[in-house]
C-alpha positions, -999 to +999 in steps of 0.1 A: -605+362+125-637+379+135-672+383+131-688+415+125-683+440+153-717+443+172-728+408+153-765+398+165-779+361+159-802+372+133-821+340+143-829+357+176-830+390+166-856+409+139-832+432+121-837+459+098-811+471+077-798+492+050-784+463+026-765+471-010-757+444-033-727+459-052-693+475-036-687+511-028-664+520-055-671+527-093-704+549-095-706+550-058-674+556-045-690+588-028-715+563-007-689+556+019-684+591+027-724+597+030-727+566+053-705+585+075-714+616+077-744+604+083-735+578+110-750+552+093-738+510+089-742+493+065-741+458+047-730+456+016-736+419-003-702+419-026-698+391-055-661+376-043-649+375-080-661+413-088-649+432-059-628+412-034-604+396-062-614+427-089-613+458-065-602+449-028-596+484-021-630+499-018-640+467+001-611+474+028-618+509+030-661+498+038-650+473+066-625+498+081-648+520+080-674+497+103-693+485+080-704+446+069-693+427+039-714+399+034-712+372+010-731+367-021-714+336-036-679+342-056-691+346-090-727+359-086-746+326-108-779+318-097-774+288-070-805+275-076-803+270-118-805+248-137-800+225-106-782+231-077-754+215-072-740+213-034-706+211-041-708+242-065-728+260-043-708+254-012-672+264-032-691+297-043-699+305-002-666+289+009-642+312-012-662+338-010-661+338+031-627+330+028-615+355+006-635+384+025-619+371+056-584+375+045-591+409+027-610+421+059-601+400+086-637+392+095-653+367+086-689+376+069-719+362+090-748+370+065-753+359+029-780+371+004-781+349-025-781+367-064-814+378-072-829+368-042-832+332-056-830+305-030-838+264-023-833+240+001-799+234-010-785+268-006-804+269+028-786+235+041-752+245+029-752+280+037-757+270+071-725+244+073-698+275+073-721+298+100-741+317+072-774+335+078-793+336+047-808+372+042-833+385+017-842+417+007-879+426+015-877+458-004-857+471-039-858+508-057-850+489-091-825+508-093-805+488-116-815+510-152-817+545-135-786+567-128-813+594-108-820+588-072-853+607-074-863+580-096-849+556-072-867+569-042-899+571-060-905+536-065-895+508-039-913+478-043-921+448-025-888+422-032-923+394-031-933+410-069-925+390-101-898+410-110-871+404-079-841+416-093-829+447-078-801+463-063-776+493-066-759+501-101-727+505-084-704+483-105 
């Protein structure tokens, strides 16, 4: 296995990137082909049980096309409610690194936890298998529009009370 091509320590590094969290099939199968017209990478944050094990085509078709799969736990529960267990959290990282390995044949470096929500827990054991832990700093709220001018008009700090987010793509 590998990591990422053109991988940085994101612990040395301050990155800015274009993140999703959902895949690049259903609603947004035509995103891959913008990417690349475009020239632009991208990571996209999958949930293991909803793509990788649901829909592994679209997620071979990002990689191969250069782009990052990351991991955001197997079955997309909150890690950090009602209390986080290690164990559970680490076998949500663990199969969902795995699984995106053998799909991809990279391993994923960055992780972004479900709605953003993070503890000391998921910190430590994200850590054990090589994961960075990655939050969004910005969202379009995209989730209950299907308009991208809507979108576009209204990204908002990921720091308000309201931190869920991400692409309807699902």
């Amino acid at each position: 296995m590998t990591t990422a091509p053109g991988a940085v320590d994101r612990r040395e590094v301050t990155c800015v990137a274009l993140t999703f969290g959902a895949g690049a099939g259903g609603r947004c199968a035509r995103l891959p082909d913008a990417l690349k017209e475009e020239r632009v990478p991208a990571t996209f944050f999958l949930p293991g049980r909803r793509h990788i094990e649901r829909c592994p085509e679209p997620v071979r078709r990002t990689a191969g096309e250069g782009h990052e799969v990351a991991d955001r736990t197997w079955t997309h529960r909150r890690p950090t409610e009602p209390e986080p267990e290690p164990d559970g959290t680490r076998e949500e990282l663990e199969r969902t690194t795995e699984e995106t390995a053998r799909l991809t044949g990279r391993r994923p470096a960055p992780m972004r936890p479900p709605r953003g929500r993070t503890d000391d827990t998921l910190h430590r054991v994200g850590r054990e298998p090589g994961l960075s832990e990655v939050l969004r700093s910005a969202t379009a709220k995209d989730r209950a529009t299907t308009g991208s001018a809507t979108a576009r008009r209204r990204p908002s700090p990921a720091s308000s009370p309201d931190r869920r987010g991400g692409a309807a793509c699902t």
